[in-house]
C-alpha positions as CSV (number, residue, x, y, z in Angstrom):
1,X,0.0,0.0,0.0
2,X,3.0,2.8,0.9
3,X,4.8,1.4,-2.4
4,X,1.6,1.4,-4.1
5,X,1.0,5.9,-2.4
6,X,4.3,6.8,-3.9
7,X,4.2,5.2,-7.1
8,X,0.4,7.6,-7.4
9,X,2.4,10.3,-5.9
10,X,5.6,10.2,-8.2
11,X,3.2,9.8,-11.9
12,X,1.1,12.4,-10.5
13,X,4.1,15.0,-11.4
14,X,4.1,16.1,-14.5
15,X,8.1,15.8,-14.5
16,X,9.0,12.4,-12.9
17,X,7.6,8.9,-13.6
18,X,8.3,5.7,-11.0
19,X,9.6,2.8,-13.5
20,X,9.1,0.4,-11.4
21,X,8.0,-1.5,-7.7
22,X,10.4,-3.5,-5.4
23,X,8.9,-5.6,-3.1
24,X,12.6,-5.9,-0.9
25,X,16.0,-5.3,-1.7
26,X,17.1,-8.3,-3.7
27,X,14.3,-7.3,-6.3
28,X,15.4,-3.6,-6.2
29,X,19.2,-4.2,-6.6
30,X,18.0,-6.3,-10.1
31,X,15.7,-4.0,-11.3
32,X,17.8,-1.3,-10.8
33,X,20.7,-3.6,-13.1
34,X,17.9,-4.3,-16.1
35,X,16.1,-1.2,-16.2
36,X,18.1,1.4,-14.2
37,X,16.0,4.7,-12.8
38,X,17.5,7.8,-12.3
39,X,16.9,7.8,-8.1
40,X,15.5,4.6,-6.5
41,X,13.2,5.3,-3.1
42,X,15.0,3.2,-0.8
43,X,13.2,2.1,2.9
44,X,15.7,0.8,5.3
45,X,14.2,-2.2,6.4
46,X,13.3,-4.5,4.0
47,X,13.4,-8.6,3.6
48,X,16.0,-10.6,1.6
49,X,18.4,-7.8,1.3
50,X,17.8,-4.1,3.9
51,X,18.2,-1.2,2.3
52,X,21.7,-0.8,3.2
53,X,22.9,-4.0,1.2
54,X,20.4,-2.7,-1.2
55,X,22.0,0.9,-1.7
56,X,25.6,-0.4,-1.4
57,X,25.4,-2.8,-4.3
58,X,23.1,0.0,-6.8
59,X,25.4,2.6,-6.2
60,X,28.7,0.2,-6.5
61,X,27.1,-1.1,-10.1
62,X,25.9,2.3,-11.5
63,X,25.0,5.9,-11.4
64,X,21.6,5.5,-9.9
65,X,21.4,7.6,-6.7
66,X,19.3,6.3,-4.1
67,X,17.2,8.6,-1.8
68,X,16.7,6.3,1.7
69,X,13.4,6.8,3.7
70,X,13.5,6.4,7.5
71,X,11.5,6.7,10.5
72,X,13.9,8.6,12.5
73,X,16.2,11.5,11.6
74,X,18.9,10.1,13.1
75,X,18.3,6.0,12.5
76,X,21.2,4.1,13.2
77,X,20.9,3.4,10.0
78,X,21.4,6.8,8.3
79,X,25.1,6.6,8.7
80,X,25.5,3.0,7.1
81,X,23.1,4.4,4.4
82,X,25.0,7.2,3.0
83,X,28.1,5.7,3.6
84,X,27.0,2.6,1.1
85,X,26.3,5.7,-1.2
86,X,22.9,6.6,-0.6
87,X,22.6,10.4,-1.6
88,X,20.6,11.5,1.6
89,X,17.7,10.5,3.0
90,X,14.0,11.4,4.0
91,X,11.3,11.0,6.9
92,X,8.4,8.6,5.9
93,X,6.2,11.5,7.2
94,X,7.6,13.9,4.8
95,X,5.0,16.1,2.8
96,X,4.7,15.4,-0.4
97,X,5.5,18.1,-2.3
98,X,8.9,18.0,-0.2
99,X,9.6,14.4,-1.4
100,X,8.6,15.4,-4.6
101,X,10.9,18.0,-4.3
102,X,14.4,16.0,-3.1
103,X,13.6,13.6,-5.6
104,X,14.5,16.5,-8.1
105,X,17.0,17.6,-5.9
106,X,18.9,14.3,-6.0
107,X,18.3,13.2,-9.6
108,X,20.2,16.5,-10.2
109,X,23.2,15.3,-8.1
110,X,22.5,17.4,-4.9
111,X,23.2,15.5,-2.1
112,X,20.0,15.6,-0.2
113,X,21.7,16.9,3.5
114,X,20.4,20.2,4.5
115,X,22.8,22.1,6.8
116,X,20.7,21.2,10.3
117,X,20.9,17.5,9.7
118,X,24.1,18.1,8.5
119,X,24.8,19.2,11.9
120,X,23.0,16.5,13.5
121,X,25.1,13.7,11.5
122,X,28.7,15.1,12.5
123,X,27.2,14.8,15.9
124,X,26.4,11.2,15.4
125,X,29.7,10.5,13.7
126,X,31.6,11.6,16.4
127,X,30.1,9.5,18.9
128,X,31.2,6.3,16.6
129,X,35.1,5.0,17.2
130,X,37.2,7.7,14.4
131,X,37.4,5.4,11.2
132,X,41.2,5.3,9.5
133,X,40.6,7.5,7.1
134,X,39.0,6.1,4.1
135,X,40.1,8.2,1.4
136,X,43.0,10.3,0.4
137,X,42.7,14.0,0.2
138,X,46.2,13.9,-2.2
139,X,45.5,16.4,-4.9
140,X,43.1,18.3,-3.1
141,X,43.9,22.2,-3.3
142,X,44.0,24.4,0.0
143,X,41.3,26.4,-1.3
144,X,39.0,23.0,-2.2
145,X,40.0,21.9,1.3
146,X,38.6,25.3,2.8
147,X,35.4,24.5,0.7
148,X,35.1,20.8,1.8
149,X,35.4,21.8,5.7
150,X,32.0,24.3,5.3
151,X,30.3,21.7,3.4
152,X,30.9,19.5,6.1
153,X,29.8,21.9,8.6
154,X,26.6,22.4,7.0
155,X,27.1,25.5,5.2
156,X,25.1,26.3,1.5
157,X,26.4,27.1,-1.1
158,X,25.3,31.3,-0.3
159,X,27.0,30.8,3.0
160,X,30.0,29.6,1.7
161,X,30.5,31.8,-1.6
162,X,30.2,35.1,1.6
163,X,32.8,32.9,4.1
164,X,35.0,32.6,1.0
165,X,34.1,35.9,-1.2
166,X,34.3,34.1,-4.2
167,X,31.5,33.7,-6.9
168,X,28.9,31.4,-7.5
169,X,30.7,29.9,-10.8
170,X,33.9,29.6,-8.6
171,X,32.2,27.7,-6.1
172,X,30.5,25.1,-8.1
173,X,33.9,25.1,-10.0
174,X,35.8,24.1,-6.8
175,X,33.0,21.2,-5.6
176,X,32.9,20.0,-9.4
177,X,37.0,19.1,-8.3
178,X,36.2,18.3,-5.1
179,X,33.9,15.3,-6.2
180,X,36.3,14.4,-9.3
181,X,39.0,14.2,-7.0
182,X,37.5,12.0,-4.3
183,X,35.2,10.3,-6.5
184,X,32.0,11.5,-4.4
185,X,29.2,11.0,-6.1
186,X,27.8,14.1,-4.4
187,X,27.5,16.6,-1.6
188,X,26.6,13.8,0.4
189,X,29.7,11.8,0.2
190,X,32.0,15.1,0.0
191,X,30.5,15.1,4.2
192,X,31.3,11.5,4.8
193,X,35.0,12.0,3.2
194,X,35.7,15.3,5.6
195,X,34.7,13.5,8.6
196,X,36.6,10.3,7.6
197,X,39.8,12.4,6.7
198,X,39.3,14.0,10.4
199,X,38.9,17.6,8.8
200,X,35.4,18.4,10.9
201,X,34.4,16.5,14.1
202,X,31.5,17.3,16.4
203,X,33.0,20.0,17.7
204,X,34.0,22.1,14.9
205,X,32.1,25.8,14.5
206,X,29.5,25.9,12.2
C-alpha cells in the first residue's frame, strides 16, 4: 500500500515517472541492473536484502542515486546508508510536495543533506570509534579543502560563496573538483569523506 501511495504520488508530477515497484532489496538491486531509474526510493528495512545491502550494491554497479526513507532523523541506519552511497535520506512522514521535491534535488546530483541534519550527523559520527581515514585528500587544493570543511559543517552554497568571497561559478567550479578528486558521487559523500579524513568532528564551529 505505501509502495503502491508513492508510485500515485511520483506519476502524479508532471516531471517524474516511477519505472518500477520493489517488493525488498534483492528485487530492487535487479531492477535497478535491467532497467536502471534515475533515483530509487530506498526504505531501510526491507526482507531478503535491507536497504543498506540494497544501496551499497546499486550505487557500486551504476550511477543510480538512491534517496533512503526512515522513521527517525537520526536511525542508526542513516550513517551505514549514505556511507554505502545513498545520496541522503527522507522522513516517511515527509510532505509530499517535499519528497517530490528531493527527488528533483537528487536526480540532479545534490546530495540531499540540509545544513541542520548536517549538523546532526557530525554529531552522530563523532560518537562512533574515528574510522582510519578512508580516502586520500592527495591532490586536493588548499582552497578545495577550505570548501570541503564548510560543506561538512553544514554551510550552503550562499554561506560559503560570503565565508570565501568568491563567486557562485567559482564555487561550483571548486565542488565539481572536489567530487572528481575524491570520486563522491555528491554533496553527500563530499561530508562522509571530511569526517573520515578528520577535517570536521562534532566540535567544529559551524
Amino acid at each position: 500500500m505505501l509502495r503502491g501511495s508513492f508510485r500515485l504520488l511520483v506519476d502524479s508530477a508532471p516531471d517524474l515517472t516511477a519505472v518500477w515497484e520493489a517488493a525488498d532489496g534483492q528485487e530492487a538491486v535487479e531492477l535497478a541492473r535491467a532497467d536502471p531509474p534515475d533515483v530509487v526510493l530506498m526504505d531501510v528495512r526491507m526482507p531478503r536484502l535491507d536497504g543498506i545491502g540494497a544501496a551499497a550494491r546499486i550505487c557500486a554497479d551504476s550511477d543510480v542515486r538512491v534517496l533512503i526513507l526512515t522513521t527517525f532523523d537520526l536511525d542508526a541506519h542513516v550513517y551505514s546508508a549514505l556511507r554505502a552511497g545513498a545520496s541522503g535520506f527522507l522522513l516517511k512522514d515527509t510532505r509530499p510536495a517535499e519528497l517530490l521535491d528531493a527527488v528533483r534535488v537528487v536526480a540532479a546530483g545534490d546530495g540531499l543533506l540540509a545544513p541542520s541534519v548536517t549538523r546532526r550527523l557530525i554529531t552522530e559520527f563523532a560518537a562512533r570509534p574515528a574510522p582510519p581515514p578512508a580516502r586520500s585528500l592527495a591532490g586536493v587544493t588548499e582552497r578545495e579543502r577550505e570548501v570541503l570543511v564548510l560543506i561538512a559543517r553544514g554551510l550552503s552554497n550562499t554561506e560559503i560563496t560570503r565565508e570565501l568571497h568568491v563567486s557562485t561559478g567559482t564555487l561550483k567550479t571548486h565542488i565539481g573538483h572536489l567530487l572528481a578528486k575524491l570520486h563522491a558521487r555528491d554533496r553527500a559523500q563530499l561530508v562522509i569523506t571530511a569526517y573520515e579524513a578528520g577535517l570536521v568532528s562534532a566540535g567544529s564551529p559551524r
